[in-house]
PDB file of N, CA, C, O and CB in Angstrom:
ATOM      1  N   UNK A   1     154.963 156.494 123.428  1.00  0.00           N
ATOM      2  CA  UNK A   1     155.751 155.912 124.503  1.00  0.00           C
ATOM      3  C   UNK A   1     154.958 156.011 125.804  1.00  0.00           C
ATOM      4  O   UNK A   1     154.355 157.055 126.051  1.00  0.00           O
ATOM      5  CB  UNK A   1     157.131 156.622 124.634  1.00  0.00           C
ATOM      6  N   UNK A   2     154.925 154.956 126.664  1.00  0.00           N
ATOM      7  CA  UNK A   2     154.048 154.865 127.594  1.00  0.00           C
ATOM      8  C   UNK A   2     154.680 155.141 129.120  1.00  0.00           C
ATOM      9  O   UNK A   2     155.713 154.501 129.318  1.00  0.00           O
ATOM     10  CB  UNK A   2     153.439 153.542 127.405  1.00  0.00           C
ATOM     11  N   UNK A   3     154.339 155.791 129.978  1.00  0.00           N
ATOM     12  CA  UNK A   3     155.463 156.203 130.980  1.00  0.00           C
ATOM     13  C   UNK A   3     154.287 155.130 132.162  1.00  0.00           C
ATOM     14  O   UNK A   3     153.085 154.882 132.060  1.00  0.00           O
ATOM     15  CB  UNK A   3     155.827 158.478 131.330  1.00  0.00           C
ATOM     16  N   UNK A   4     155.294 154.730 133.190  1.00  0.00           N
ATOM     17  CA  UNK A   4     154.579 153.638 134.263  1.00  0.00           C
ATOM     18  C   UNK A   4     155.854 153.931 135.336  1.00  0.00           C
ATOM     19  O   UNK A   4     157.079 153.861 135.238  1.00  0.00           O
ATOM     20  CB  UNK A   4     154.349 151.613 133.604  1.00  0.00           C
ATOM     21  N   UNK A   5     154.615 154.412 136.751  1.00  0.00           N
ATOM     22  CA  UNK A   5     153.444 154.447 137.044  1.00  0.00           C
ATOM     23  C   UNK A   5     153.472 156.151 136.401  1.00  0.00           C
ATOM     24  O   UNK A   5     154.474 156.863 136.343  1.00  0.00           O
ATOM     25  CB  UNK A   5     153.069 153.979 138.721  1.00  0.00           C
ATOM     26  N   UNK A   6     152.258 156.473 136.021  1.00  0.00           N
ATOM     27  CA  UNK A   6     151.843 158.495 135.973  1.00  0.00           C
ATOM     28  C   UNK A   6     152.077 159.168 136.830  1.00  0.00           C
ATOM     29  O   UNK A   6     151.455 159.066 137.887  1.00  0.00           O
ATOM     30  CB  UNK A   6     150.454 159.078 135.921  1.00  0.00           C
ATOM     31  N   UNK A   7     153.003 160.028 136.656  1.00  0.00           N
ATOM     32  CA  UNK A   7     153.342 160.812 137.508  1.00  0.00           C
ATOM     33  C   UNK A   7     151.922 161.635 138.700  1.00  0.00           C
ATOM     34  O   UNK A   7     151.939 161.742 139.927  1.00  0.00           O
ATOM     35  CB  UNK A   7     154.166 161.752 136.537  1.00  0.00           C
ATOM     36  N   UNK A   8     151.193 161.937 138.018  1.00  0.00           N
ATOM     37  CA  UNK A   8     150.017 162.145 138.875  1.00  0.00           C
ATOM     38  C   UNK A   8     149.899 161.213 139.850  1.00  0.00           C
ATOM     39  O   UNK A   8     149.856 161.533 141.038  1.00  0.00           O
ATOM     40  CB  UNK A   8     148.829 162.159 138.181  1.00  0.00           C
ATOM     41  N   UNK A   9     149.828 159.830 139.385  1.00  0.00           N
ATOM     42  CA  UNK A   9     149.916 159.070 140.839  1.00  0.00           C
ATOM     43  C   UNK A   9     150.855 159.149 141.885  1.00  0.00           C
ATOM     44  O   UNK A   9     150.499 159.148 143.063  1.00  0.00           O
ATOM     45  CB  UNK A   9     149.987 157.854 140.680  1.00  0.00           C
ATOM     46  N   UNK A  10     152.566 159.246 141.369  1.00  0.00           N
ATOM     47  CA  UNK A  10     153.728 158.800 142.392  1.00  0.00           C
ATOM     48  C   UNK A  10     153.234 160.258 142.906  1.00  0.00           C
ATOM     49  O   UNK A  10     153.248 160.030 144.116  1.00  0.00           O
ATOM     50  CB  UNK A  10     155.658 158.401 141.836  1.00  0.00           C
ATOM     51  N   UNK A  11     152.884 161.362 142.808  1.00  0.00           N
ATOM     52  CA  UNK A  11     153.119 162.800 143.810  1.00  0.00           C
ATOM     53  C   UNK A  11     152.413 162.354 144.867  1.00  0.00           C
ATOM     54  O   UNK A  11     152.824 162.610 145.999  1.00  0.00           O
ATOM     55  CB  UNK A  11     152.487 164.414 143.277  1.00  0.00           C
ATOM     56  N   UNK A  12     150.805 161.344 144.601  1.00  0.00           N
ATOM     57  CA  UNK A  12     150.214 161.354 145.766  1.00  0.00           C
ATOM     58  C   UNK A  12     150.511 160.558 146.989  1.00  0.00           C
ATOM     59  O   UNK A  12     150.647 160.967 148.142  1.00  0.00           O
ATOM     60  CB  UNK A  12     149.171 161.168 145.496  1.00  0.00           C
ATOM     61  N   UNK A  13     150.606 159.000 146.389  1.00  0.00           N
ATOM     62  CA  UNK A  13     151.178 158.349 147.918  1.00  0.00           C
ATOM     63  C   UNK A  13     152.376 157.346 147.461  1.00  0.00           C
ATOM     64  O   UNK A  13     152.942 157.388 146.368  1.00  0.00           O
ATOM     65  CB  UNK A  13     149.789 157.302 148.913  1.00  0.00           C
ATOM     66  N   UNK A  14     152.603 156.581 148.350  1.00  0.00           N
ATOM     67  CA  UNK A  14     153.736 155.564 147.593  1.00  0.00           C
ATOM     68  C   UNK A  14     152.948 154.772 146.754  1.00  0.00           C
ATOM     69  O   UNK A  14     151.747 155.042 146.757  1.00  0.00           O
ATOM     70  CB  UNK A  14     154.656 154.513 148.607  1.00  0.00           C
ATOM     71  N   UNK A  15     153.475 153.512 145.761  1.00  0.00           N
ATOM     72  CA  UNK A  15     152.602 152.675 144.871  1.00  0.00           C
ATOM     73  C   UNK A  15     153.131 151.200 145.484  1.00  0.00           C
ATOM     74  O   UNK A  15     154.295 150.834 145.647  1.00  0.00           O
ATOM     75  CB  UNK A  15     152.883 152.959 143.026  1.00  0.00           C
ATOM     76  N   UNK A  16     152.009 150.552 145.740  1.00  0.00           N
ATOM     77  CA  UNK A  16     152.591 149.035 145.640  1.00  0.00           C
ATOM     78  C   UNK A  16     151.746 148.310 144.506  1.00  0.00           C
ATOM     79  O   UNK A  16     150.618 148.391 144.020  1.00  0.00           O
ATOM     80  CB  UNK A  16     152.418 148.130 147.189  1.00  0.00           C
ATOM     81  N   UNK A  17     153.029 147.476 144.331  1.00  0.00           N
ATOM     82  CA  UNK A  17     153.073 146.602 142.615  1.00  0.00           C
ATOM     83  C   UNK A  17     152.163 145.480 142.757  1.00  0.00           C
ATOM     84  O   UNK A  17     152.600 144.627 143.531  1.00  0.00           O
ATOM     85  CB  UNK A  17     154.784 145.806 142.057  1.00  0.00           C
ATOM     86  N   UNK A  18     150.939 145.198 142.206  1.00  0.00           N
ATOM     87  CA  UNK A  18     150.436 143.843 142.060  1.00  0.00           C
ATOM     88  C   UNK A  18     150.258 143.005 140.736  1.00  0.00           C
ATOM     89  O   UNK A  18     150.737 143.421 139.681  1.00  0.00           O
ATOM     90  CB  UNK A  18     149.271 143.899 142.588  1.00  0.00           C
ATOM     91  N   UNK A  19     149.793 142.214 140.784  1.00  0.00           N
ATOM     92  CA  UNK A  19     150.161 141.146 139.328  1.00  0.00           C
ATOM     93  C   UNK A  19     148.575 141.249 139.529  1.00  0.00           C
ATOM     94  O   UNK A  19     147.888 141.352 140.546  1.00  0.00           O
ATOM     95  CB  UNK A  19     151.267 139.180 139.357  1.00  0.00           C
ATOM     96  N   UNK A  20     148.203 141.171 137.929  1.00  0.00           N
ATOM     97  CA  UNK A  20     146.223 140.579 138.161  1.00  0.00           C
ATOM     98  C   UNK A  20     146.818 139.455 136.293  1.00  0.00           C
ATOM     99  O   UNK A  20     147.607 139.718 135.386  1.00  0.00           O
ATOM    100  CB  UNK A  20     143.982 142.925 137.801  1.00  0.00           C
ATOM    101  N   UNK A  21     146.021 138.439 136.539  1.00  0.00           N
ATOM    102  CA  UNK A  21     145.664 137.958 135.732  1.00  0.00           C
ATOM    103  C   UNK A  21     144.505 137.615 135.003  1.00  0.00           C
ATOM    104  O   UNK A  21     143.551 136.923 135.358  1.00  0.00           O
ATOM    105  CB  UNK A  21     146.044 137.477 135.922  1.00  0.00           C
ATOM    106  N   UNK A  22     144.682 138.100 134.110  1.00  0.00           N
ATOM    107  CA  UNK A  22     143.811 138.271 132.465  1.00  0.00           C
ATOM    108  C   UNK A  22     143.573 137.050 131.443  1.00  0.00           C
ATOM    109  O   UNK A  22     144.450 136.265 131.081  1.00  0.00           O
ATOM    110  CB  UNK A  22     144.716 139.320 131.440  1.00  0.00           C
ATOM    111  N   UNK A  23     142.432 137.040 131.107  1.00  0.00           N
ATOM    112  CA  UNK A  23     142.176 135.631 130.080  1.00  0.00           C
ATOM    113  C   UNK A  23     142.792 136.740 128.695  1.00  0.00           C
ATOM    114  O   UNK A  23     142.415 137.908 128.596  1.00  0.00           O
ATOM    115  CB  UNK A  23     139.897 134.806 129.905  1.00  0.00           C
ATOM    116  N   UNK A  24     143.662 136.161 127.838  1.00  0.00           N
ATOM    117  CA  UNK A  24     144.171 136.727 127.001  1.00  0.00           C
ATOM    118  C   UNK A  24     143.233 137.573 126.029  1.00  0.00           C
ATOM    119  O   UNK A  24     143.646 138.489 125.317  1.00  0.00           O
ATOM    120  CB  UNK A  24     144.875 135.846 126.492  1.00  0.00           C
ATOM    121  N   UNK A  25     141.897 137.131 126.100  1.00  0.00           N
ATOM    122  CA  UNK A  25     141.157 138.047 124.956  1.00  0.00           C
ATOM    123  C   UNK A  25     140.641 139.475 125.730  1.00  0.00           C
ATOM    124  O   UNK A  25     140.402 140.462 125.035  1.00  0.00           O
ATOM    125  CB  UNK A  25     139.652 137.118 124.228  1.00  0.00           C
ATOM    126  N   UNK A  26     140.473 139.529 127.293  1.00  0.00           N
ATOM    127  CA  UNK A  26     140.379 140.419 127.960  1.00  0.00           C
ATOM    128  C   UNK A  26     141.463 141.494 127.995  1.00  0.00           C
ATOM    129  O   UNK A  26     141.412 142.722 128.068  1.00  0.00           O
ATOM    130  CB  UNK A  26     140.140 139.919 128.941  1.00  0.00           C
ATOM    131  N   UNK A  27     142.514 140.565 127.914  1.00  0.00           N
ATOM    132  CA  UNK A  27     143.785 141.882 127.692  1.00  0.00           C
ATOM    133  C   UNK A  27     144.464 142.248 126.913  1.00  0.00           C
ATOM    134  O   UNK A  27     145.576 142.771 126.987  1.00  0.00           O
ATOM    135  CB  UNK A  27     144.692 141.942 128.237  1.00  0.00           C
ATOM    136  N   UNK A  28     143.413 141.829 125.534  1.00  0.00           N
ATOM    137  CA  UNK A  28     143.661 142.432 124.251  1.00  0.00           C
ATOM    138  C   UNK A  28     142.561 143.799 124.551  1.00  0.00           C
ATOM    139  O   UNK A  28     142.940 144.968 124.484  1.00  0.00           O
ATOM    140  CB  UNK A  28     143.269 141.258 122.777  1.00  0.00           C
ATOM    141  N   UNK A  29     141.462 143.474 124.815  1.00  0.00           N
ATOM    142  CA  UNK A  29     140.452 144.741 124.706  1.00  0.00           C
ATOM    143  C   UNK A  29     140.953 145.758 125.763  1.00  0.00           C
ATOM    144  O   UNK A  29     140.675 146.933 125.521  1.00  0.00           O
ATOM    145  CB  UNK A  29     138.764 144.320 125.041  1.00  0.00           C
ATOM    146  N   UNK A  30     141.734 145.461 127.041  1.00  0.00           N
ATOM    147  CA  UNK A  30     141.615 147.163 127.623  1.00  0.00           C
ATOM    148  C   UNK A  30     143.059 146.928 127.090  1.00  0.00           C
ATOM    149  O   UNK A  30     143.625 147.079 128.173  1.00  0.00           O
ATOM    150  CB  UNK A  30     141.216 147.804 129.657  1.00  0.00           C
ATOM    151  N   UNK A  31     144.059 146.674 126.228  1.00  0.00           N
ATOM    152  CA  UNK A  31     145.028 147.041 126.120  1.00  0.00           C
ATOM    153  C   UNK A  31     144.394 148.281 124.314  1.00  0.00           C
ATOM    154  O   UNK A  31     144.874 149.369 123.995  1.00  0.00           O
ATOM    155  CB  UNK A  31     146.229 145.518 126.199  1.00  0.00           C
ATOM    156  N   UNK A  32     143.240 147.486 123.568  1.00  0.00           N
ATOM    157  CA  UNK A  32     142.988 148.610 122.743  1.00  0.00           C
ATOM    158  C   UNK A  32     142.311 149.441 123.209  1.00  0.00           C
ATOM    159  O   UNK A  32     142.456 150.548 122.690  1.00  0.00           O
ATOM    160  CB  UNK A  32     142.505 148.405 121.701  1.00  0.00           C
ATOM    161  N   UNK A  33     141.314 149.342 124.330  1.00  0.00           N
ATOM    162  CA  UNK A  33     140.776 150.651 125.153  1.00  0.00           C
ATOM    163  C   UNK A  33     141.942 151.467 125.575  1.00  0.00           C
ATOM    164  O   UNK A  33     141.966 152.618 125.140  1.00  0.00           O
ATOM    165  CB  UNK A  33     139.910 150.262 126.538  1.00  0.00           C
ATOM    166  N   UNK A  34     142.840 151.109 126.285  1.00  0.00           N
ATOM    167  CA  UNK A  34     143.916 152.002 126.489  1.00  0.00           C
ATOM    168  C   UNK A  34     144.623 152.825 125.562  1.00  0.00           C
ATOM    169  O   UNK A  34     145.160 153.898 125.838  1.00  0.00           O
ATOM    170  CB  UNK A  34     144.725 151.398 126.959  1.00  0.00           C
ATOM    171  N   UNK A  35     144.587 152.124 124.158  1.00  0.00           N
ATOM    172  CA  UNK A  35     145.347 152.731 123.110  1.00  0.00           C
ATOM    173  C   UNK A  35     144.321 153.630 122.632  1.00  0.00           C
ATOM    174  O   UNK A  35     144.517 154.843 122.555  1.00  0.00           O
ATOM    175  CB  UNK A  35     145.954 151.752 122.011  1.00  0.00           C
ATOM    176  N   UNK A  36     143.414 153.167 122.364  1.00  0.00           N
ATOM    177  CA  UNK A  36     142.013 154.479 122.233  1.00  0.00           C
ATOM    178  C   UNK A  36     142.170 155.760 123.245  1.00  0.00           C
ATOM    179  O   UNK A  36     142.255 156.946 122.924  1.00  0.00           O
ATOM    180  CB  UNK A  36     140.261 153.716 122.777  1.00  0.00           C
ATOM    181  N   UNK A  37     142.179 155.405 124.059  1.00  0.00           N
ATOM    182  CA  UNK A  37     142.003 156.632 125.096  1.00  0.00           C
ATOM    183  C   UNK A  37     143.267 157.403 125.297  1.00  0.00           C
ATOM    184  O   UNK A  37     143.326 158.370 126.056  1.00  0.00           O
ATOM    185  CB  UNK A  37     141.541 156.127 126.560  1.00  0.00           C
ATOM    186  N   UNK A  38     144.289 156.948 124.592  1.00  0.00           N
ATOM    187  CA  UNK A  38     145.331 157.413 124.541  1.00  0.00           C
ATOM    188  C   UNK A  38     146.390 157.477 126.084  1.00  0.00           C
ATOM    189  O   UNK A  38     147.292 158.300 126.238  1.00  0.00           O
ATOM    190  CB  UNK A  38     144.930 158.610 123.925  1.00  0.00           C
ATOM    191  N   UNK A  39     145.945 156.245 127.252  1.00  0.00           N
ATOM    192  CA  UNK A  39     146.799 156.343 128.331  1.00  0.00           C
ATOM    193  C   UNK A  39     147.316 154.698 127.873  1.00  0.00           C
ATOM    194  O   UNK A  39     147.331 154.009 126.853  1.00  0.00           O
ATOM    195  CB  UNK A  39     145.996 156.734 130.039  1.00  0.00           C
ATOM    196  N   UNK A  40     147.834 154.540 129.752  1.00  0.00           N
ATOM    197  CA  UNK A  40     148.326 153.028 129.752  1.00  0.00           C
ATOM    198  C   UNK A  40     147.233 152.344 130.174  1.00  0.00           C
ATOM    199  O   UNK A  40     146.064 152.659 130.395  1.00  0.00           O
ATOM    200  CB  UNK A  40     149.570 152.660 130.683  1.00  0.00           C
ATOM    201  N   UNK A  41     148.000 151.122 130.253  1.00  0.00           N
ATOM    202  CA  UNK A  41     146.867 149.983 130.651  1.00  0.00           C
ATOM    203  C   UNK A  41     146.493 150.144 132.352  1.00  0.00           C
ATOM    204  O   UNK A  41     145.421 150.093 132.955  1.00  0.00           O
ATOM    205  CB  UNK A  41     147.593 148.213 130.313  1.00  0.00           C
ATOM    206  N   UNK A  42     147.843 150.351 132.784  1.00  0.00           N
ATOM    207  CA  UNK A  42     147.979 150.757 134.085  1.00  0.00           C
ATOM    208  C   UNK A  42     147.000 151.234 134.550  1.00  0.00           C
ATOM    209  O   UNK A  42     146.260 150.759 135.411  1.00  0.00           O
ATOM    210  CB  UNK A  42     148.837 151.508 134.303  1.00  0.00           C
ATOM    211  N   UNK A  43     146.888 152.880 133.636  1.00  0.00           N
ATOM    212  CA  UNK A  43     146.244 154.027 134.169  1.00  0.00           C
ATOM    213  C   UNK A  43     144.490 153.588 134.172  1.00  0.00           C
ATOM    214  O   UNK A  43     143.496 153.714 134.888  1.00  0.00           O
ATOM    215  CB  UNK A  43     146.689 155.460 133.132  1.00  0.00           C
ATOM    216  N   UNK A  44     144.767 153.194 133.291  1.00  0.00           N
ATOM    217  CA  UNK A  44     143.324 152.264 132.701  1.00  0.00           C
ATOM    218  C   UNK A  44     142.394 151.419 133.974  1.00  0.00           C
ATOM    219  O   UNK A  44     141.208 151.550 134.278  1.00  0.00           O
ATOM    220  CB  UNK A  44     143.988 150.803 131.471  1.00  0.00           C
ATOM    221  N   UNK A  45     143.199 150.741 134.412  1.00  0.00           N
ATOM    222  CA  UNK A  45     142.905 149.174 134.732  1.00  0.00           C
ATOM    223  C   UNK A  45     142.597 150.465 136.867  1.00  0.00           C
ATOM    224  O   UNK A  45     141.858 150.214 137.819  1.00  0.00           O
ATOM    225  CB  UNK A  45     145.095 147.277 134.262  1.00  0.00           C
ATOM    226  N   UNK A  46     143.326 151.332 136.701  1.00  0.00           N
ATOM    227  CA  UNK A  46     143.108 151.769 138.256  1.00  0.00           C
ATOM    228  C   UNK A  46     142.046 152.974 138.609  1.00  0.00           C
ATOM    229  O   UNK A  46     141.707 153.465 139.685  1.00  0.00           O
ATOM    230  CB  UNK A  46     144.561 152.283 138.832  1.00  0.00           C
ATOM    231  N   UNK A  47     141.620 153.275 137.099  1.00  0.00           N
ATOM    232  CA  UNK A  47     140.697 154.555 136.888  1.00  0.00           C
ATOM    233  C   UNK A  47     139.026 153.353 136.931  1.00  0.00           C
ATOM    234  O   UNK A  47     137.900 153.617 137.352  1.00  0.00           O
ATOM    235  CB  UNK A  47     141.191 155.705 134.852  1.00  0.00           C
ATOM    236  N   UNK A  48     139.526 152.186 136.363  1.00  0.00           N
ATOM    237  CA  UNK A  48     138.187 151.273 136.665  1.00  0.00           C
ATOM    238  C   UNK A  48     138.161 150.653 138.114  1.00  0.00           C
ATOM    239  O   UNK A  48     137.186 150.738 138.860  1.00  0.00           O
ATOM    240  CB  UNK A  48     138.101 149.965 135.583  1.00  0.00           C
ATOM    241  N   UNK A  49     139.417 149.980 138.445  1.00  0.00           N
ATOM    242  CA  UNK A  49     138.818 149.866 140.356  1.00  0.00           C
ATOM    243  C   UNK A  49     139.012 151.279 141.165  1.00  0.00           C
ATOM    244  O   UNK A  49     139.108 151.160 142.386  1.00  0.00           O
ATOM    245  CB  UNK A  49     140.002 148.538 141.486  1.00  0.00           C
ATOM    246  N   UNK A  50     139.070 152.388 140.711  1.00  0.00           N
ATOM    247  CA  UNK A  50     138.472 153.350 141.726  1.00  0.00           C
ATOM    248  C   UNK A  50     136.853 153.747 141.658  1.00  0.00           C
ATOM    249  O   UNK A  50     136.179 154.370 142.478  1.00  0.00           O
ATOM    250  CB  UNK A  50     139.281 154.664 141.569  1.00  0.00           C
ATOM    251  N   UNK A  51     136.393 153.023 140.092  1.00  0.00           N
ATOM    252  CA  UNK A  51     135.170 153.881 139.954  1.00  0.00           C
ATOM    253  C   UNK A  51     134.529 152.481 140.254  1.00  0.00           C
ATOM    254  O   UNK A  51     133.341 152.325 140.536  1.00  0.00           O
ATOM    255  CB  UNK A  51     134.784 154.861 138.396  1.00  0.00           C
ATOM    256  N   UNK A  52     135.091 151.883 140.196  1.00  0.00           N
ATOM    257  CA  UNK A  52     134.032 150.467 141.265  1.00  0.00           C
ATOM    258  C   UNK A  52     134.263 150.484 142.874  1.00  0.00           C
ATOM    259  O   UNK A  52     133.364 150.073 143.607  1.00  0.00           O
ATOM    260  CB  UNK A  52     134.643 148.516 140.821  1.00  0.00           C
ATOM    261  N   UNK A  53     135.181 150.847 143.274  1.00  0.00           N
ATOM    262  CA  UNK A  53     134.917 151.222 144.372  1.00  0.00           C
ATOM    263  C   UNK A  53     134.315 152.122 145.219  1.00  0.00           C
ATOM    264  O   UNK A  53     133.888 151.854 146.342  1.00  0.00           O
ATOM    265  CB  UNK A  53     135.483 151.202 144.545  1.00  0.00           C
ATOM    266  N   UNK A  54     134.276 153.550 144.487  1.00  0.00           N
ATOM    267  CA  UNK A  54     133.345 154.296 144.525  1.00  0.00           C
ATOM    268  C   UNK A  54     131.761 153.532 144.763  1.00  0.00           C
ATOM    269  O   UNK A  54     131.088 153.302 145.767  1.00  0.00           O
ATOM    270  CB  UNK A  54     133.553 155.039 143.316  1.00  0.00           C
ATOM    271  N   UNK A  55     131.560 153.272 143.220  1.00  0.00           N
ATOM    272  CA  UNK A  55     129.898 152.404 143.226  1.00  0.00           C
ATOM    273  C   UNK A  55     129.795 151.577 144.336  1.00  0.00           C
ATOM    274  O   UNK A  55     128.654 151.422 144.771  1.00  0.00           O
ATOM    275  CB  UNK A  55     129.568 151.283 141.881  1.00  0.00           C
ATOM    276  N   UNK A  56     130.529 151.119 144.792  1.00  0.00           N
ATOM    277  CA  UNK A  56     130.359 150.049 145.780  1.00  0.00           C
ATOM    278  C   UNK A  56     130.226 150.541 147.495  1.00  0.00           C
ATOM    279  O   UNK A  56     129.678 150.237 148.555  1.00  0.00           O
ATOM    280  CB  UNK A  56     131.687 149.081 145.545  1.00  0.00           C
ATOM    281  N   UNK A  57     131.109 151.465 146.904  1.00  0.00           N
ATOM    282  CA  UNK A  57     130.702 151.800 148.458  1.00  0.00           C
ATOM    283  C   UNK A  57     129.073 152.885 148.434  1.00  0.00           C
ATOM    284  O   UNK A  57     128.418 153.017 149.468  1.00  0.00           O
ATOM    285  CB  UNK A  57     132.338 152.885 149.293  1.00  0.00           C
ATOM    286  N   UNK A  58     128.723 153.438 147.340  1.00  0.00           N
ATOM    287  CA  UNK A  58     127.517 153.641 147.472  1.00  0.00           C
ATOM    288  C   UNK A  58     126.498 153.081 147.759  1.00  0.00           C
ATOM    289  O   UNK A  58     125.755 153.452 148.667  1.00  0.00           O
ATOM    290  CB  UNK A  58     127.305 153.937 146.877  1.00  0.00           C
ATOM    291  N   UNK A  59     126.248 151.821 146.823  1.00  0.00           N
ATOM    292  CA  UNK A  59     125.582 151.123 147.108  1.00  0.00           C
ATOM    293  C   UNK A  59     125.350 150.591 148.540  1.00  0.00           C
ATOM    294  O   UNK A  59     124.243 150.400 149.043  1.00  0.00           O
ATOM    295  CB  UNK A  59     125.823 150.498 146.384  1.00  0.00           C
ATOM    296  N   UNK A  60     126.827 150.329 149.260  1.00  0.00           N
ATOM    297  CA  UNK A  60     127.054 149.787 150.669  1.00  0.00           C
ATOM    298  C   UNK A  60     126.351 151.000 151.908  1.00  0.00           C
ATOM    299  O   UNK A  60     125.842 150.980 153.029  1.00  0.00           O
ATOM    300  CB  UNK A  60     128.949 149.565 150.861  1.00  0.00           C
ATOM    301  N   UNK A  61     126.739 152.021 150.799  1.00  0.00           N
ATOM    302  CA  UNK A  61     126.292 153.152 151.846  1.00  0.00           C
ATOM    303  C   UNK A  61     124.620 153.135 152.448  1.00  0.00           C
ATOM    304  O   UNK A  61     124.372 153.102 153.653  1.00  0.00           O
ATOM    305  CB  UNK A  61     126.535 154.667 151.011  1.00  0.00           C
ATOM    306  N   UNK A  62     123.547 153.165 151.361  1.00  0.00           N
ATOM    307  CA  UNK A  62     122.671 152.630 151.112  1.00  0.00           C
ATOM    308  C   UNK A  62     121.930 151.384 152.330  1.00  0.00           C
ATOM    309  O   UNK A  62     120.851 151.477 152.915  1.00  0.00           O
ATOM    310  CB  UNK A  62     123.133 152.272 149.908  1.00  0.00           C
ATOM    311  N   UNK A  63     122.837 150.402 152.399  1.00  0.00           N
ATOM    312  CA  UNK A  63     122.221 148.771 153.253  1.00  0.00           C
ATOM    313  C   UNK A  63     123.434 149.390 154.810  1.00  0.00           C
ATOM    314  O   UNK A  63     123.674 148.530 155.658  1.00  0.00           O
ATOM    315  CB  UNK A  63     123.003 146.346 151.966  1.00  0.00           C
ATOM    316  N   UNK A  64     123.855 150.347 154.944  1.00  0.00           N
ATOM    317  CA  UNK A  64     124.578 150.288 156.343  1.00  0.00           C
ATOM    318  C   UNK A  64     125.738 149.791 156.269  1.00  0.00           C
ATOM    319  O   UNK A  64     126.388 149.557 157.288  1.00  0.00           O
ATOM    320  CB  UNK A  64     123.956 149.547 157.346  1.00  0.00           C
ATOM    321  N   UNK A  65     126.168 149.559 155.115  1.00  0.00           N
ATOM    322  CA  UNK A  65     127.682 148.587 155.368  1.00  0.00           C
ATOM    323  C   UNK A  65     128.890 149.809 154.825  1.00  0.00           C
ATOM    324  O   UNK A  65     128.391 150.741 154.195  1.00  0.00           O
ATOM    325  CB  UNK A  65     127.760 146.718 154.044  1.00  0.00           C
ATOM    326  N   UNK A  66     129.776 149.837 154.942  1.00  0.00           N
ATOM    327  CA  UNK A  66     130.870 150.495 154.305  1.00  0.00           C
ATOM    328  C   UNK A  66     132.201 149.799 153.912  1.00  0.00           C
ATOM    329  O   UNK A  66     132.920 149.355 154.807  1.00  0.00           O
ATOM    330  CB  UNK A  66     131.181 151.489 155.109  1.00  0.00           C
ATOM    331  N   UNK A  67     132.559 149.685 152.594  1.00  0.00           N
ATOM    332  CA  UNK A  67     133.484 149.104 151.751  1.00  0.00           C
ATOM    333  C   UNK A  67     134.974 150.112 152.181  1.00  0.00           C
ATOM    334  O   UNK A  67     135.456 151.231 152.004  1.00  0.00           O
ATOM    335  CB  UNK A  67     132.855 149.192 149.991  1.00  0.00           C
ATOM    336  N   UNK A  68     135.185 149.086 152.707  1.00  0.00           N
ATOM    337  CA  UNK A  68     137.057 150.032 152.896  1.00  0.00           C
ATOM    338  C   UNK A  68     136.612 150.859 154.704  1.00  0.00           C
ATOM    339  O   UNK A  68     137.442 151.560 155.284  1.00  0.00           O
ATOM    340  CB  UNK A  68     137.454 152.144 150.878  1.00  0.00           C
TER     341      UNK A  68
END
């Protein structure tokens, strides 16, 4: 049973809801990455834009620019 949003998240700040759209064969694979890893898709889909945002702002860090 899949709980949405993880409680780890709601303690930290409020959540706002967005829609992303997926070409259907894309959201077959992180929906079985998710089932592999044993979370949600949710948890999934926000553990990858934090760690791209991370990279990104490294990289940015790097040329003088800063992301966010």
């Amino acid at each position: 049973m899949t709980k949405f949003p993880p409680k780890s998240i709601l303690n930290k700040e409020p959540i706002i809801r967005t829609n992303i759209s997926f070409p259907k064969s894309l959201h077959k694979q992180v929906k079985q990455c998710a089932l592999d890893e044993e979370t949600t898709i949710n948890a999934l889909v926000l553990k990858a834009v934090k760690k791209s945002l991370i990279s990104s702002n490294e990289t940015s860090l790097k040329t003088q620019k800063v992301c966010l």
